[in-house]
Backbone as CSV, one residue per row, in Angstrom:
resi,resn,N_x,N_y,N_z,CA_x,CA_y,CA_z,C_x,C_y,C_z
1,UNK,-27.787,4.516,-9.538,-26.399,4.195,-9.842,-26.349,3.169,-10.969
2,UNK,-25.327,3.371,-11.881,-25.197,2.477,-12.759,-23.900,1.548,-12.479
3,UNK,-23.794,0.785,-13.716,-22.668,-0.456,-13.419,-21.339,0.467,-13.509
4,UNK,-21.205,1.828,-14.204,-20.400,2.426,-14.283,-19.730,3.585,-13.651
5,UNK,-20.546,3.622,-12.399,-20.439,4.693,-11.276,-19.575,3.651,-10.469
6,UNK,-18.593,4.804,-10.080,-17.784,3.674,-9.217,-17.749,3.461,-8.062
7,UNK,-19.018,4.904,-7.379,-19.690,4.053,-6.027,-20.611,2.721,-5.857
8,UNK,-20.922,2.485,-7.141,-21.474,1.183,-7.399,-21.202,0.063,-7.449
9,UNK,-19.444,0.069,-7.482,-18.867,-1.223,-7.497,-18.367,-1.628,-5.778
10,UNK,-18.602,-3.078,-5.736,-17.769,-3.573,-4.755,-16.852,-3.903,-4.315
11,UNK,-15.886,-2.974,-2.854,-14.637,-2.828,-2.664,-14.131,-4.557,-2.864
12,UNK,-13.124,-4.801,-3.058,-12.275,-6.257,-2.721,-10.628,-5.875,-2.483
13,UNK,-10.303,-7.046,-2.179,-8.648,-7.064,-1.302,-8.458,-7.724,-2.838
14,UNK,-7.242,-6.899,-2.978,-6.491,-7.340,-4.232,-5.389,-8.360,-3.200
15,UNK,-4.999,-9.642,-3.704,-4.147,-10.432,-2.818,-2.993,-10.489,-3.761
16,UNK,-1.997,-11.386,-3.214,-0.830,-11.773,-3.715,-0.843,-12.467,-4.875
17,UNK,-1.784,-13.780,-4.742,-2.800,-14.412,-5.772,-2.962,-13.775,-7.098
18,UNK,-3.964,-12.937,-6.453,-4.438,-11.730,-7.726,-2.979,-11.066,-8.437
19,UNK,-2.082,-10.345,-8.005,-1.045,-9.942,-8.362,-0.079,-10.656,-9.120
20,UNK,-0.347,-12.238,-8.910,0.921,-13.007,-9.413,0.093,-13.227,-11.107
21,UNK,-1.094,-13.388,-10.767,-2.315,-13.857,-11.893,-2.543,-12.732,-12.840
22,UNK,-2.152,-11.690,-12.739,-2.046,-10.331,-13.305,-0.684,-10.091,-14.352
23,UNK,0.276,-10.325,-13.904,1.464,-10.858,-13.880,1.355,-11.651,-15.060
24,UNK,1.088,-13.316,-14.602,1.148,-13.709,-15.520,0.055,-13.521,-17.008
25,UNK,-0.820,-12.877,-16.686,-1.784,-12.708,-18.077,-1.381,-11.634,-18.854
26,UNK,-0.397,-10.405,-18.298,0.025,-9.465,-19.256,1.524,-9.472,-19.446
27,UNK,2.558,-10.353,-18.490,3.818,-10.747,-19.104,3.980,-11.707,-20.125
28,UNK,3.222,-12.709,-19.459,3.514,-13.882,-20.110,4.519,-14.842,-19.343
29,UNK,4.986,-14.326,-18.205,5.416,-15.753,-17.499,4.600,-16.572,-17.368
30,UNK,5.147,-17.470,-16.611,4.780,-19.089,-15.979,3.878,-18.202,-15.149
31,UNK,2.998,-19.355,-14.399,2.544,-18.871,-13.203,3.353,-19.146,-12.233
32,UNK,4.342,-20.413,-11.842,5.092,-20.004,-10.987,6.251,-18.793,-11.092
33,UNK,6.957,-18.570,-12.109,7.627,-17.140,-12.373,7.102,-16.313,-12.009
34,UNK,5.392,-15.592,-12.470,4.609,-14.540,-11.801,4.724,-14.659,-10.235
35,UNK,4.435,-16.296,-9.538,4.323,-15.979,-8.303,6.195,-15.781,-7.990
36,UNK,6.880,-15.830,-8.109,8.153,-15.780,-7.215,8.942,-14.256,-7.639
37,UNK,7.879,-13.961,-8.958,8.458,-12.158,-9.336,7.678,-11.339,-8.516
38,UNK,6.460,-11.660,-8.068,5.571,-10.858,-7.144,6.258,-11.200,-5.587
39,UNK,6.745,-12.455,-5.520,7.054,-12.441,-3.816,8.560,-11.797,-4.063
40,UNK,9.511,-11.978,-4.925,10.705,-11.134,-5.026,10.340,-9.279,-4.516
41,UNK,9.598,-8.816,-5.171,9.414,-7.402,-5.148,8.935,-7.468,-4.050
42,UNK,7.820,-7.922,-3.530,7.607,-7.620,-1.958,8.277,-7.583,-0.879
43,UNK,9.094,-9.036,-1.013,9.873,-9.224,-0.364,11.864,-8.080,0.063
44,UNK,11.566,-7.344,-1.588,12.208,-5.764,-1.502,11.949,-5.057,-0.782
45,UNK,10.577,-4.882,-0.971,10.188,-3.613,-0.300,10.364,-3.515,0.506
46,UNK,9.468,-4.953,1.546,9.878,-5.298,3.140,10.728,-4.762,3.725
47,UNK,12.098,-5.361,3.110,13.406,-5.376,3.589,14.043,-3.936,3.721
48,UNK,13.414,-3.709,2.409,14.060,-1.785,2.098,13.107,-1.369,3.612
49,UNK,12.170,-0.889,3.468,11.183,-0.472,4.865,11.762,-0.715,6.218
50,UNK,11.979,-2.201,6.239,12.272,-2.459,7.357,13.790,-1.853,8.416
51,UNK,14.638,-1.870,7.244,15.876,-1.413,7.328,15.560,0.097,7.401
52,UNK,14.287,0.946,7.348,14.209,2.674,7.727,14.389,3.095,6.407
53,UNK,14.266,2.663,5.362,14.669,3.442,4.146,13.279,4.145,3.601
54,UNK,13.388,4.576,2.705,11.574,4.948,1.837,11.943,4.520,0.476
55,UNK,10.636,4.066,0.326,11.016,3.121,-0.748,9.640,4.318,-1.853
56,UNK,9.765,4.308,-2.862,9.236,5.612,-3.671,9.184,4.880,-5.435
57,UNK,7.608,4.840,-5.188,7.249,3.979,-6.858,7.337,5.126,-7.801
58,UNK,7.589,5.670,-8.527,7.036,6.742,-9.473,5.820,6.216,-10.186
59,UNK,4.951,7.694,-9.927,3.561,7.879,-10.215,2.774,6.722,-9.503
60,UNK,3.199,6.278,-8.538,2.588,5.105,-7.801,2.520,6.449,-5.964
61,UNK,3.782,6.204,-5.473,3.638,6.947,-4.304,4.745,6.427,-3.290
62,UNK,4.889,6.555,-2.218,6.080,6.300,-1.575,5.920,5.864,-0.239
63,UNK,6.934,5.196,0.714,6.809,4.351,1.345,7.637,5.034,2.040
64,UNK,6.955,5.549,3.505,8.064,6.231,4.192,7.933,5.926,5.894
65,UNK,9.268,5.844,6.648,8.966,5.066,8.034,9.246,6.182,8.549
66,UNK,8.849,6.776,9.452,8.271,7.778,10.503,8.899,7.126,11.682
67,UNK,9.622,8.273,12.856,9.819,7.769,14.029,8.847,8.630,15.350
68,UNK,8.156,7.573,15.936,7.466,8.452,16.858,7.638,8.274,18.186
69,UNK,7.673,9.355,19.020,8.860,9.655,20.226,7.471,9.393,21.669
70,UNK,7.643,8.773,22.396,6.857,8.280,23.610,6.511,9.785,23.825
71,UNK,4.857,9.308,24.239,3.775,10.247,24.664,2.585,9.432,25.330
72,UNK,1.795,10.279,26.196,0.870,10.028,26.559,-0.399,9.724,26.047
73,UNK,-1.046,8.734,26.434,-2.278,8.499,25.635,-3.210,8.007,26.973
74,UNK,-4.260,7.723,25.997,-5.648,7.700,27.588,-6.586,6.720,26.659
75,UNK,-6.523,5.732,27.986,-7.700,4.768,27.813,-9.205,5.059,27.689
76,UNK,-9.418,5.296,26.395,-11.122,5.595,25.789,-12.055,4.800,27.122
77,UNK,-11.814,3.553,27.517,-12.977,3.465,28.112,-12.747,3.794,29.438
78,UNK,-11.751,3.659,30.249,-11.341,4.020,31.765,-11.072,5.254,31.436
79,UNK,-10.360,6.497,31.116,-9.992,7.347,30.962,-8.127,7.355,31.532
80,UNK,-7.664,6.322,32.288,-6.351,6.977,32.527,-5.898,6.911,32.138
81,UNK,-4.556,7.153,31.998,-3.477,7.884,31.412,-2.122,6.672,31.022
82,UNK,-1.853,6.815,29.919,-0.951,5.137,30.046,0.269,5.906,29.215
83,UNK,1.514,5.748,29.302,2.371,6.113,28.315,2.294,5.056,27.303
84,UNK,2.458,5.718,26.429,2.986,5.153,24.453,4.267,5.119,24.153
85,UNK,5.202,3.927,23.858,6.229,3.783,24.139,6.600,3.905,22.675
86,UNK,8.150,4.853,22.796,8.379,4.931,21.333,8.523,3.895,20.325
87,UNK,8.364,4.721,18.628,7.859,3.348,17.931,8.627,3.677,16.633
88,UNK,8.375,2.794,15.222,8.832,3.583,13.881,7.212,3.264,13.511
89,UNK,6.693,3.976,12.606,5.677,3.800,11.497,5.963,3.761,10.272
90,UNK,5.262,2.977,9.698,5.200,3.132,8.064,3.976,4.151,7.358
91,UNK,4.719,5.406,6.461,3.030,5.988,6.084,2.895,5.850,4.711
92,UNK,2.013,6.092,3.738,2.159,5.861,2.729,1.573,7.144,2.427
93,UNK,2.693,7.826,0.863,2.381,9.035,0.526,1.537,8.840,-0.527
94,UNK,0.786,8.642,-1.279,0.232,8.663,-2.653,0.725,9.632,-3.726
95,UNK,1.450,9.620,-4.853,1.863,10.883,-5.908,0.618,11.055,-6.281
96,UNK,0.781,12.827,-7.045,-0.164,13.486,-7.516,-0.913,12.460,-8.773
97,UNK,0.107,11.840,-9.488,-1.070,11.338,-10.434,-1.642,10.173,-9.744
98,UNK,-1.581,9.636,-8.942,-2.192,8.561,-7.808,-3.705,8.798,-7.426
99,UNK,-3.575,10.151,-6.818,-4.225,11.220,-6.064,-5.458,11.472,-7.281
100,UNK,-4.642,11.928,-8.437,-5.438,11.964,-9.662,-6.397,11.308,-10.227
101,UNK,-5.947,10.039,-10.247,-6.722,8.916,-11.332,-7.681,8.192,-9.869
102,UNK,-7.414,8.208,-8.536,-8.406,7.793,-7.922,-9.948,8.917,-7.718
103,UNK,-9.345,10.228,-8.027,-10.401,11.346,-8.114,-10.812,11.091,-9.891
104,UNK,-11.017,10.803,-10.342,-11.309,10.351,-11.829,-10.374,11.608,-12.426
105,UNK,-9.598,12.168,-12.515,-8.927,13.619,-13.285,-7.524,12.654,-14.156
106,UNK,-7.313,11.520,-13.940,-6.176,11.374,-15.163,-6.506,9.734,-16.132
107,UNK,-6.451,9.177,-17.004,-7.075,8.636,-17.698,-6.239,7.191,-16.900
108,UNK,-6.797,6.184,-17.269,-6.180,4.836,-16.996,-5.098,4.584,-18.011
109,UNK,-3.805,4.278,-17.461,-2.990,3.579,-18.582,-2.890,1.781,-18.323
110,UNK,-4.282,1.358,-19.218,-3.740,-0.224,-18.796,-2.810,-0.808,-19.620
């Protein structure tokens, strides 16, 4: 493997940090502006999500809450039987060019 295979590189957690610091090196805000434009948008999304909506980036992917209706489930190590009480989920769809550029098939736009 080389430095350029990208099973070669090591996974990391992109943080909030990272995002605000990103922010500011290709806008050109402040760093506090980067951090309170990165907690603004999150703090969207949240709210959009939370409230049941889907929230949908173009060419990014979409944010969608799922309702799931009580069912049975079974304890892996005892085996019995416990009900699952209904819930909402959040799933995340990935768009095709998402899908794309993580399979190497569409070019990077940095």
């Amino acid at each position: 493997m080389t430095k350029s295979d990208p099973a070669a590189r090591v996974a990391r957690t992109v943080t909030r940090a990272d995002l605000s610091e990103a922010v500011y090196q290709r806008v050109g805000l402040s760093r506090a502006e980067s951090a309170h434009l990165v907690e603004s948008f999150l703090h969207e999304v949240s709210d959009t999500i939370a409230r049941g909506e889907t929230v949908k980036l173009s060419s990014f992917g979409s944010f969608v809450v799922r309702s799931k209706g009580e069912r049975i489930g079974r304890n892996p190590k005892t085996g019995v039987e416990v009900p699952i009480t209904p819930r909402r989920v959040m799933v995340f769809k990935p768009s095709n060019l998402l899908k794309a550029r993580i399979n190497g098939l569409a070019p990077a736009d940095d």
